[in-house]
N, CA, C and O atoms as a DFTB+ gen file, in Angstrom:
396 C
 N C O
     1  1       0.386      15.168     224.842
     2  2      -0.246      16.380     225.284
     3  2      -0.939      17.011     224.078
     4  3      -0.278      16.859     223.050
     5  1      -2.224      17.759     223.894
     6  2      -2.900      17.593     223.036
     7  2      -2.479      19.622     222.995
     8  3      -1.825      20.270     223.812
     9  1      -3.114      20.049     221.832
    10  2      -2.532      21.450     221.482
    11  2      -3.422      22.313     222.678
    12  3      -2.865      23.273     223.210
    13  1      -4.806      21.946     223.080
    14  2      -5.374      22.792     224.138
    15  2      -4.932      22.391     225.326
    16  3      -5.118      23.383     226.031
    17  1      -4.522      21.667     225.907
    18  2      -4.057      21.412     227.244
    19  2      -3.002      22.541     227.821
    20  3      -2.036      22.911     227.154
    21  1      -3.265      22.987     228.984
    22  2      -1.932      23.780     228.653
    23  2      -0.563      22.696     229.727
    24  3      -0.517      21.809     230.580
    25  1       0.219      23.467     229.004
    26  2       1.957      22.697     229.785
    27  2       2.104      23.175     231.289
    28  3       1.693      23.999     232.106
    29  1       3.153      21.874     231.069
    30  2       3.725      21.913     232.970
    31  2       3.866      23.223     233.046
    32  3       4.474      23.444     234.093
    33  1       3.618      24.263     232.468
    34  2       4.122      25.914     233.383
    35  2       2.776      26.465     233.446
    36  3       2.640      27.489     234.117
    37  1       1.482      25.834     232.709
    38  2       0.642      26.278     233.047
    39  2      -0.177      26.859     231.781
    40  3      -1.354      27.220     231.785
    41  1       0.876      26.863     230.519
    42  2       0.428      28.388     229.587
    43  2      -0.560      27.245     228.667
    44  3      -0.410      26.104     228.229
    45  1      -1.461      28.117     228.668
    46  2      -2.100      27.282     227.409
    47  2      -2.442      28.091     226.278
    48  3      -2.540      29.246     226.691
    49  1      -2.621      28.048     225.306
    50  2      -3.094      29.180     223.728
    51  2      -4.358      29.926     224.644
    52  3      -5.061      29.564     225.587
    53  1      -4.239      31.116     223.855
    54  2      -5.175      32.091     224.034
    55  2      -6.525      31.527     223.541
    56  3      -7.576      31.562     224.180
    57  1      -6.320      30.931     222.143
    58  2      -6.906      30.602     221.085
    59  2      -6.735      29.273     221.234
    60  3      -5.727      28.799     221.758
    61  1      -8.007      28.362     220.644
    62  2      -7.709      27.064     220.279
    63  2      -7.381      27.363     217.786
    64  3      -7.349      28.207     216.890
    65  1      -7.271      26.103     218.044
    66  2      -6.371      26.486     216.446
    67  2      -7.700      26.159     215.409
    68  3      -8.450      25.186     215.323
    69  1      -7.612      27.512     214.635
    70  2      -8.744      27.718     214.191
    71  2      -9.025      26.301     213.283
    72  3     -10.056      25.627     213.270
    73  1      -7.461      26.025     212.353
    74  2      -8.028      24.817     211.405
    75  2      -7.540      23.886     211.810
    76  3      -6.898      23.417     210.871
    77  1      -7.372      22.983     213.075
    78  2      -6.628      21.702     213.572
    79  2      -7.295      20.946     213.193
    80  3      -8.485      21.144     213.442
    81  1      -6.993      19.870     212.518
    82  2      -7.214      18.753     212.143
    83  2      -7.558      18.905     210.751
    84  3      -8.159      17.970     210.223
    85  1      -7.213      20.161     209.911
    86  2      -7.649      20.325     208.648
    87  2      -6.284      20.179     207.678
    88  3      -5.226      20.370     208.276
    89  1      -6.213      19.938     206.584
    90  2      -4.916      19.714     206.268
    91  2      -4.890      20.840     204.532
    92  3      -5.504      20.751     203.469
    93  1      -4.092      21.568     204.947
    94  2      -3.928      22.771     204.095
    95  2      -4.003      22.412     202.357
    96  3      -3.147      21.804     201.714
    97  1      -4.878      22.804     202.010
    98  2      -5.617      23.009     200.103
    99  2      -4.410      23.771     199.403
   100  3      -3.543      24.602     199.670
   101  1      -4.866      23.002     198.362
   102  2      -3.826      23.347     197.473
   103  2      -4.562      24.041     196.681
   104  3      -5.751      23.801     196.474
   105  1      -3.774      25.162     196.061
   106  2      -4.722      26.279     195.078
   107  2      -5.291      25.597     193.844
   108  3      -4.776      24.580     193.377
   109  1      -6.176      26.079     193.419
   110  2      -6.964      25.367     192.415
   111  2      -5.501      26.073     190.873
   112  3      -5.279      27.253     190.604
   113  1      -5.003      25.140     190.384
   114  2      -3.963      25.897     188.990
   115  2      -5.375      26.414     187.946
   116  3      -6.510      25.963     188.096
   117  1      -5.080      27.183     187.162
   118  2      -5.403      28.011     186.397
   119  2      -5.772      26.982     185.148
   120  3      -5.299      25.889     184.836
   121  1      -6.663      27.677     184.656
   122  2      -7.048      26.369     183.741
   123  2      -6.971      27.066     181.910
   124  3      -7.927      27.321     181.178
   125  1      -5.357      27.225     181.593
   126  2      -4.955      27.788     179.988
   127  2      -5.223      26.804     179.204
   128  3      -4.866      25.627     179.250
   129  1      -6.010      27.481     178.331
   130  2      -6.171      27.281     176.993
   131  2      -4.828      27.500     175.745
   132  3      -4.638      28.551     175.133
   133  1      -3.955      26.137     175.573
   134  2      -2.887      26.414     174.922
   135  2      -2.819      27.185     173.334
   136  3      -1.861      27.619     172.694
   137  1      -4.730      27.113     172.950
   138  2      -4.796      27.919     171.489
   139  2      -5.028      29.539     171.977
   140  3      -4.464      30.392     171.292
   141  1      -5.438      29.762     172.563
   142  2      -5.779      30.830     172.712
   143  2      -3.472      31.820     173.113
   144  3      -2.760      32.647     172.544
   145  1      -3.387      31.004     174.258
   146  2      -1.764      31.239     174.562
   147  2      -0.922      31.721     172.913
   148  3      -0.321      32.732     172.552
   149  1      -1.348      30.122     172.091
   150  2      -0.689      30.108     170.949
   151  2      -0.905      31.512     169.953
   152  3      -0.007      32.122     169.373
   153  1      -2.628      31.875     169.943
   154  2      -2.742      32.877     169.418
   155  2      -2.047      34.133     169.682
   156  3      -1.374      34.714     168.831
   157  1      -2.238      34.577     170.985
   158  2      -1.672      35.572     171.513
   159  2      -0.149      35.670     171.277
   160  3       0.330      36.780     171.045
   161  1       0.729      34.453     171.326
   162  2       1.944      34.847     171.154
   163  2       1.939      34.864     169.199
   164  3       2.988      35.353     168.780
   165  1       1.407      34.624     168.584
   166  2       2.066      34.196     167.154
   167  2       1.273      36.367     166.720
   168  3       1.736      37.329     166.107
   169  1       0.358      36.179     167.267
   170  2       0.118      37.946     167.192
   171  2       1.351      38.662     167.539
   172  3       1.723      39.621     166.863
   173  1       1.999      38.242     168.557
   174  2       3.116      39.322     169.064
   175  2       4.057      39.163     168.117
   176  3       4.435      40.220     167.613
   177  1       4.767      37.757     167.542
   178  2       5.201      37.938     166.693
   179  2       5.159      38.091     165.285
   180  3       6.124      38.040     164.523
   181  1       3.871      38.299     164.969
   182  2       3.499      38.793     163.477
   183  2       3.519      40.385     163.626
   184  3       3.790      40.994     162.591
   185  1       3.247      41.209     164.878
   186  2       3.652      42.659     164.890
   187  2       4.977      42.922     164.756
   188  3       5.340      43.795     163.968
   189  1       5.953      42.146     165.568
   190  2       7.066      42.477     165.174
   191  2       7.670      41.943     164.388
   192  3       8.877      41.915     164.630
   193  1       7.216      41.266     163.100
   194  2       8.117      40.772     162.049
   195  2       7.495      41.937     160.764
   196  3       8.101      42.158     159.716
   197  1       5.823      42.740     161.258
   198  2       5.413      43.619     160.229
   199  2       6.398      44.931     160.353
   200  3       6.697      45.553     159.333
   201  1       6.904      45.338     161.683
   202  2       7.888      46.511     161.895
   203  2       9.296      45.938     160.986
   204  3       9.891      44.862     160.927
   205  1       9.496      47.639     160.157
   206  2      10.932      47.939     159.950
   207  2      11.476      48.023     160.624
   208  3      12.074      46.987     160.917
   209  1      11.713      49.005     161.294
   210  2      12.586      49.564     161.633
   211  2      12.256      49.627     163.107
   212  3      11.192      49.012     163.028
   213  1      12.384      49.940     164.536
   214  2      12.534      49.959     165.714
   215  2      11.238      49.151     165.952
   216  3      10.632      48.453     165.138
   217  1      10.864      49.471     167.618
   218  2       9.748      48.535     168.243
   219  2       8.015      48.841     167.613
   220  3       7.566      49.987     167.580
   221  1       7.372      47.882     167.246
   222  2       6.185      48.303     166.991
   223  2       5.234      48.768     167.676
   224  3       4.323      49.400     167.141
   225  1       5.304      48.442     169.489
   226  2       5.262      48.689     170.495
   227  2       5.686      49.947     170.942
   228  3       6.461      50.532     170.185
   229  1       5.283      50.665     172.274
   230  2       5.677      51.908     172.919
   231  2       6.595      51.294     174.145
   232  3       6.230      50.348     174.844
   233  1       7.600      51.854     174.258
   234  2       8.751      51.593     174.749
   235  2       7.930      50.702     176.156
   236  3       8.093      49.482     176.193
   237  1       7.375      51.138     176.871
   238  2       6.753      50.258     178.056
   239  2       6.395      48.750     177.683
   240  3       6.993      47.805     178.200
   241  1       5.324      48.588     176.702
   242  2       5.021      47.293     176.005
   243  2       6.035      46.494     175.726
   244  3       6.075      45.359     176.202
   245  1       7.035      46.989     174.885
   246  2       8.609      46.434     174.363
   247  2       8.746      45.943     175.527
   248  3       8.585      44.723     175.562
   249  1       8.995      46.461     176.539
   250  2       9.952      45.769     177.556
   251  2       8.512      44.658     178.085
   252  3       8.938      43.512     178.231
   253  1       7.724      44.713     178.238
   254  2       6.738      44.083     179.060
   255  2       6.555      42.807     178.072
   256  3       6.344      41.751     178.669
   257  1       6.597      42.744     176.829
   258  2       6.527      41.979     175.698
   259  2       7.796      41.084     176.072
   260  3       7.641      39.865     176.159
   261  1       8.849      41.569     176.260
   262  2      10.157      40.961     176.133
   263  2      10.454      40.144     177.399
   264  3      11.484      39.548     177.714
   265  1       9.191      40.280     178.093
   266  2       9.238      39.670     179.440
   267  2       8.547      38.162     179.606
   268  3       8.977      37.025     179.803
   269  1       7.411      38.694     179.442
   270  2       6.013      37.561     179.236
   271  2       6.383      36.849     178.035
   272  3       6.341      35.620     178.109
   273  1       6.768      37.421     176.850
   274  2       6.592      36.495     175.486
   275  2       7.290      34.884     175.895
   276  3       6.665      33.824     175.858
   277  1       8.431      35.023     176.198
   278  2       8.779      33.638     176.578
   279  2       8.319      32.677     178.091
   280  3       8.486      31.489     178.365
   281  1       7.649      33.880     178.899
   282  2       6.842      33.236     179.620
   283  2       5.714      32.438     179.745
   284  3       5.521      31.386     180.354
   285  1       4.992      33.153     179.038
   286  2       3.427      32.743     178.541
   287  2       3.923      31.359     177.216
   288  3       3.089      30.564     176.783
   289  1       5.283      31.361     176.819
   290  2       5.236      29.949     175.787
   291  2       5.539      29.227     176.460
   292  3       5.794      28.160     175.901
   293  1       5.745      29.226     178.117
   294  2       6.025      28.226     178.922
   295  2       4.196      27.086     178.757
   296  3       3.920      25.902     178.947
   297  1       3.630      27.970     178.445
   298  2       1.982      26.778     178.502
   299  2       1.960      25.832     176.896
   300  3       1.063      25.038     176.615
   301  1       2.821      26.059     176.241
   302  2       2.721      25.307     175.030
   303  2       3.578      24.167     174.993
   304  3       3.978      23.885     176.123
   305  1       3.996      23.420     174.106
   306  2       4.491      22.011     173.952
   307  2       5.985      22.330     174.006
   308  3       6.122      23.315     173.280
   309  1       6.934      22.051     174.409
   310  2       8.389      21.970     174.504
   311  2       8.922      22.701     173.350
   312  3       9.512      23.780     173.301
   313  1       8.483      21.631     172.164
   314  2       9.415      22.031     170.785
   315  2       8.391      23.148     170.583
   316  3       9.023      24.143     170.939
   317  1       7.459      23.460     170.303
   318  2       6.417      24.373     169.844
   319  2       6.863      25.601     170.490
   320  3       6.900      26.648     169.843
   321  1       7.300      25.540     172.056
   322  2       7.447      26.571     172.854
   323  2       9.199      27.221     172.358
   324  3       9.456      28.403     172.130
   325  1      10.004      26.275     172.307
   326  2      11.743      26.777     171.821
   327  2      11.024      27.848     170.252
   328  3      11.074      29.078     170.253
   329  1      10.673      27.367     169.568
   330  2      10.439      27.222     168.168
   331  2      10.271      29.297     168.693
   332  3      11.034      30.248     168.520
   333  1       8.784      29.157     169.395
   334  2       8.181      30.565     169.228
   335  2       9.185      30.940     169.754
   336  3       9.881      31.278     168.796
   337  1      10.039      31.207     171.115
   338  2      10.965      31.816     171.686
   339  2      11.963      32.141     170.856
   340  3      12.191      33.351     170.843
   341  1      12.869      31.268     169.921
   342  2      13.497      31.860     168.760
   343  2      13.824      32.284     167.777
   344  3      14.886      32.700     167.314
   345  1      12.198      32.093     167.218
   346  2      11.461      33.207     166.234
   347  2      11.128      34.843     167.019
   348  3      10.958      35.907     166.423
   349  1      11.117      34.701     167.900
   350  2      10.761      36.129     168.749
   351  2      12.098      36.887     169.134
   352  3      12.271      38.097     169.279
   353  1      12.797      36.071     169.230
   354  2      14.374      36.457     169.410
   355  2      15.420      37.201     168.700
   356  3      16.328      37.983     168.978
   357  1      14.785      36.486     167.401
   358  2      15.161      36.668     166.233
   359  2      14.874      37.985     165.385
   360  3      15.540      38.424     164.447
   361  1      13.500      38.599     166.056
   362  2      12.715      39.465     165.422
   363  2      13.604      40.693     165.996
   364  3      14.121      41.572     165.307
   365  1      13.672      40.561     167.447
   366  2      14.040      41.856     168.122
   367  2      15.288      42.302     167.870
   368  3      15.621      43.485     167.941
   369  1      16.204      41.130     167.491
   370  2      17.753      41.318     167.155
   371  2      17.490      41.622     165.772
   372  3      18.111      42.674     165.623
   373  1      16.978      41.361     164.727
   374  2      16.452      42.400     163.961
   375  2      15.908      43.637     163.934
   376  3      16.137      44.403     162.998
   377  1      15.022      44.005     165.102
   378  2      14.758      45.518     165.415
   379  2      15.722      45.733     166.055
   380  3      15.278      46.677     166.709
   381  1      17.057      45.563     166.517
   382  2      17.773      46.196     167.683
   383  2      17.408      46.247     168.951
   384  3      18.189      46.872     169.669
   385  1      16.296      45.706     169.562
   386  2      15.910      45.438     170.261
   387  2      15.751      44.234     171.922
   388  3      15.040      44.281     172.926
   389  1      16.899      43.231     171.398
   390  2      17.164      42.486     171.983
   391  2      18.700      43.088     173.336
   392  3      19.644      43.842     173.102
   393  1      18.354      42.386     174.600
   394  2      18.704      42.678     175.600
   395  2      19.993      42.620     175.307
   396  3      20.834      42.882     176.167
């Protein structure tokens, strides 16, 4: 029985199906640049290795930093990516800053 036909009770779709026979796209992924990634994170942590004393950041950033930083090293190389994550780790438990 085909999707427009309607059934033994009679009912058939209001609608025939807008995309039948189309087979659902996959999103185009995002196309990162791992130097540019690299830059951006080795900036975050050259601000916070230039701070003494508390966040170099305004309390909003801090937390938003402490979010993304190990996210965004998810686009870099394995060891490259641990490496930045516990140099960054390292910084904040030096500012007092770590969760």
């Amino acid at each position: 029985m085909s999707g427009d036909a309607p059934d033994l009770f009679g009912y058939s779709p209001a609608q025939g199906d807008l995309f039948k026979g189309k087979a659902p796209t996959a999103r185009p992924q995002p196309r990162v640049d791992p130097d540019v990634i690299r830059l951006r994170l080795q900036k975050m942590l050259a601000e916070a290795r230039a701070a003494r004393e508390g966040s170099p950041w305004p309390p909003e950033t801090t937390r938003l930093n402490q979010l993304i930083f190990p996210q965004m090293a998810n686009w870099l190389p394995e060891e490259e990516r641990d490496q930045l994550r516990l140099e960054f780790e390292a910084e904040l438990k030096r500012l007092n800053l770590a969760a």
